[in-house]
TORVEXPA-603134 format. One record per atom (N, C-alpha, C): residue number from 0; residue in three letters; atom name; x, y, z. Coordinates in steps of 0.02 Angstrom, whole numbers, plus 50000, padded with zeros to 5 digits. Layout:
   bagu   kolnu   lumse       x       y       z
    NUM     ALA      CA       X       Y       Z
...
% end
This chain:
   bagu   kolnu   lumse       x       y       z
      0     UNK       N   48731   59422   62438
      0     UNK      CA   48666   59394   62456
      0     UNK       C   48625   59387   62391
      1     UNK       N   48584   59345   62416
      1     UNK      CA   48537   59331   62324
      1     UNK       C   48480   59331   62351
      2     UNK       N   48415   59344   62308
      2     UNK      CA   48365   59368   62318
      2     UNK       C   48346   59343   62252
      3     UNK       N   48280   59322   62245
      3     UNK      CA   48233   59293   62199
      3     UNK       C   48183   59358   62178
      4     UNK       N   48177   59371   62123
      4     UNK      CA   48119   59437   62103
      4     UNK       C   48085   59360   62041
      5     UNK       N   48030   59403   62008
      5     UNK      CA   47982   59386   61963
      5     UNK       C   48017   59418   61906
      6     UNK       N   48024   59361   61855
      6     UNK      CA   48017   59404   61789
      6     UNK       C   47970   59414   61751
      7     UNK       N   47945   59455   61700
      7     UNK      CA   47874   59470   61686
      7     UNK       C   47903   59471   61612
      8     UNK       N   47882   59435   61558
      8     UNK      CA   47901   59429   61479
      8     UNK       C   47868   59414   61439
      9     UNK       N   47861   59452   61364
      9     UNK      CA   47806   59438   61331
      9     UNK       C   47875   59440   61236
     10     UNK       N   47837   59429   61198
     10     UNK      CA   47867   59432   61129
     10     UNK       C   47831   59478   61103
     11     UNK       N   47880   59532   61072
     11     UNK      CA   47870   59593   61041
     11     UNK       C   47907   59596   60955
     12     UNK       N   47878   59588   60916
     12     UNK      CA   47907   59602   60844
     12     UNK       C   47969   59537   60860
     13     UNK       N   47960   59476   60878
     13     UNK      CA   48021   59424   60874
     13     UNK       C   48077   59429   60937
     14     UNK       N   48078   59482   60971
     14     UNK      CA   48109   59507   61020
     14     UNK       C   48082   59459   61100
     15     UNK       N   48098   59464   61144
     15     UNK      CA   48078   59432   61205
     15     UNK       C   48091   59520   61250
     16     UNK       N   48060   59526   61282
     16     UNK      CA   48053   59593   61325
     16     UNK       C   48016   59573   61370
     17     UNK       N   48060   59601   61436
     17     UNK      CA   48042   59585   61511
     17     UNK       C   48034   59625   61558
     18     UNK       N   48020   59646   61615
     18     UNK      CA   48043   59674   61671
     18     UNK       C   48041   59629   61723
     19     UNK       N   48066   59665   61795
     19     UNK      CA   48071   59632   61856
     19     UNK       C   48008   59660   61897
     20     UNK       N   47957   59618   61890
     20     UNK      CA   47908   59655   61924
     20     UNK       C   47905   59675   61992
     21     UNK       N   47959   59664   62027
     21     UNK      CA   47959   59691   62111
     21     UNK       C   48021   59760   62103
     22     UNK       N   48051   59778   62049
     22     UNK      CA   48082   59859   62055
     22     UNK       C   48066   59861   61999
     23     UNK       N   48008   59906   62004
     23     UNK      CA   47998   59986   61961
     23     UNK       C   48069   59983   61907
     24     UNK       N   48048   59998   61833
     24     UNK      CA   48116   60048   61799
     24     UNK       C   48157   60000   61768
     25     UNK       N   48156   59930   61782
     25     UNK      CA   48197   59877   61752
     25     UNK       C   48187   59840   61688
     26     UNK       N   48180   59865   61654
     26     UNK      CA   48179   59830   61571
     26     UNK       C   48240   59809   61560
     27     UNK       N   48211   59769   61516
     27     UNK      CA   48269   59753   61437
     27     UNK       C   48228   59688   61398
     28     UNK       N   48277   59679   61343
     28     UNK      CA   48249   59635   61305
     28     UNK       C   48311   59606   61278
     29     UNK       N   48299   59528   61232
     29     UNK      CA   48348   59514   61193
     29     UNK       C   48324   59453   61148
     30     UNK       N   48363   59430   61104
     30     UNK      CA   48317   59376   61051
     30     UNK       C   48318   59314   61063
     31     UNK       N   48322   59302   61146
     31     UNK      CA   48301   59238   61167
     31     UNK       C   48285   59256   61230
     32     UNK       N   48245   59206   61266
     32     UNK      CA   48253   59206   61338
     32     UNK       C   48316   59218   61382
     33     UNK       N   48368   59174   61378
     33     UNK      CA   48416   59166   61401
     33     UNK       C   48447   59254   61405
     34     UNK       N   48441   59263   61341
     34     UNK      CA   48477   59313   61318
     34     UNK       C   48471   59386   61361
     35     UNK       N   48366   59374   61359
     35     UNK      CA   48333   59423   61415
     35     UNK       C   48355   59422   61500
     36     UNK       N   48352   59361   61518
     36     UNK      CA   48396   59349   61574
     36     UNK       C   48454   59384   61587
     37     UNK       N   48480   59371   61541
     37     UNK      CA   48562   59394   61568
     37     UNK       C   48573   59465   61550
     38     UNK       N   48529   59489   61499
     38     UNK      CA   48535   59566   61497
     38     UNK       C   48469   59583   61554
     39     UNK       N   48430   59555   61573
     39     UNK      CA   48399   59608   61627
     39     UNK       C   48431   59612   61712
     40     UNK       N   48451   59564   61715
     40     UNK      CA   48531   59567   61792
     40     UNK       C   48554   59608   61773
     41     UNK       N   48586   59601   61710
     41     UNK      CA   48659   59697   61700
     41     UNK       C   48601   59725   61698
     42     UNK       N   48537   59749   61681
     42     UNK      CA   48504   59803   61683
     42     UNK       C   48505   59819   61760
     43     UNK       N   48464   59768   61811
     43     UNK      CA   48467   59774   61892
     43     UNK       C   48532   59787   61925
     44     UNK       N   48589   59770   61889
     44     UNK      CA   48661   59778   61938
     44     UNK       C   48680   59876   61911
     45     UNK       N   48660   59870   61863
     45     UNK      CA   48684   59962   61849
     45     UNK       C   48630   60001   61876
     46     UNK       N   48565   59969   61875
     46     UNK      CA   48513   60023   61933
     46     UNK       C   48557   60018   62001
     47     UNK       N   48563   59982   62036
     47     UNK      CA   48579   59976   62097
     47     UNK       C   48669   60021   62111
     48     UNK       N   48697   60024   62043
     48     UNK      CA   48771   60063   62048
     48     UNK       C   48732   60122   62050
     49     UNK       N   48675   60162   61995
     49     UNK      CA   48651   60214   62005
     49     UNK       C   48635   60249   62061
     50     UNK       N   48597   60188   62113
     50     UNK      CA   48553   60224   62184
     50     UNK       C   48639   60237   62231
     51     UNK       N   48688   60186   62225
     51     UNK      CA   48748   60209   62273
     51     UNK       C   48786   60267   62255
     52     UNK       N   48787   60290   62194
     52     UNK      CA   48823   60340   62162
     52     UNK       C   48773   60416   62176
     53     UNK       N   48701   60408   62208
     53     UNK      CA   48651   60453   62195
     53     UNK       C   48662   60468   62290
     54     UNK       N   48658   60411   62317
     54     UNK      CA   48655   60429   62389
     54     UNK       C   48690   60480   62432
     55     UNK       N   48664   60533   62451
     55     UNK      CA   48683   60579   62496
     55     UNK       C   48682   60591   62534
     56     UNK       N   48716   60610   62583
     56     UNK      CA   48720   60622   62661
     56     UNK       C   48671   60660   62691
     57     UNK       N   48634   60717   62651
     57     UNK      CA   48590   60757   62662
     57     UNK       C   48510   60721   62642
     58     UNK       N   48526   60657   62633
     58     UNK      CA   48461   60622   62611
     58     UNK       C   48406   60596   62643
     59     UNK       N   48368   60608   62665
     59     UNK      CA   48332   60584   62714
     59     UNK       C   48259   60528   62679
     60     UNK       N   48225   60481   62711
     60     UNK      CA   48158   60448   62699
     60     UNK       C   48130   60457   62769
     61     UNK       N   48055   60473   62741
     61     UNK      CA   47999   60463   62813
     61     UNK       C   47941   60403   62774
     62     UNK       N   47899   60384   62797
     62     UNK      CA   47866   60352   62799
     62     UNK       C   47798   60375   62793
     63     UNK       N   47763   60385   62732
     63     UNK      CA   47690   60404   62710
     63     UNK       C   47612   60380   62708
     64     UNK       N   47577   60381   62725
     64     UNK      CA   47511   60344   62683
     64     UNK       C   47483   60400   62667
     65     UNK       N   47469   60349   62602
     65     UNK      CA   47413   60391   62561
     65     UNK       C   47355   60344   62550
     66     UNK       N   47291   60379   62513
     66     UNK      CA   47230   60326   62506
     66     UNK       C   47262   60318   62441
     67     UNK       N   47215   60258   62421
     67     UNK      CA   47217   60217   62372
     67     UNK       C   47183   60187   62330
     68     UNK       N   47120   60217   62289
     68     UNK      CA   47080   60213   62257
     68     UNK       C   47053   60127   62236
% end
């Protein structure tokens, strides 16, 4: 399945550096656009090996609110 996120990129010291602004934790950078592209997917495909390799049977989610200044 494919799914569309935002990329968010600015130029740092000649560098191009990005994240995916809809998951938290996803950087990278590289010395072109293109370059940032294709290294920030392998950044998102090894988060996502991380969360299946982390998941436990004993794991539970509930559902919170908090306020929000």
């Amino acid at each position: 399945m494919e799914r569309q996120f935002t990329l968010e990129y600015w130029l740092d010291e000649g560098w191009y550096v990005g994240r995916i602004k809809e998951v938290p934790g996803v950087f990278s950078q590289g010395e072109s656009l293109e370059e940032l592209e294709t290294n920030i997917k392998d950044a998102y495909e090894l988060m996502l090996e991380d969360d299946v390799e982390q998941t436990r049977d004993n794991v539970h989610t509930k559902e919170i609110r908090l306020d929000v200044a």
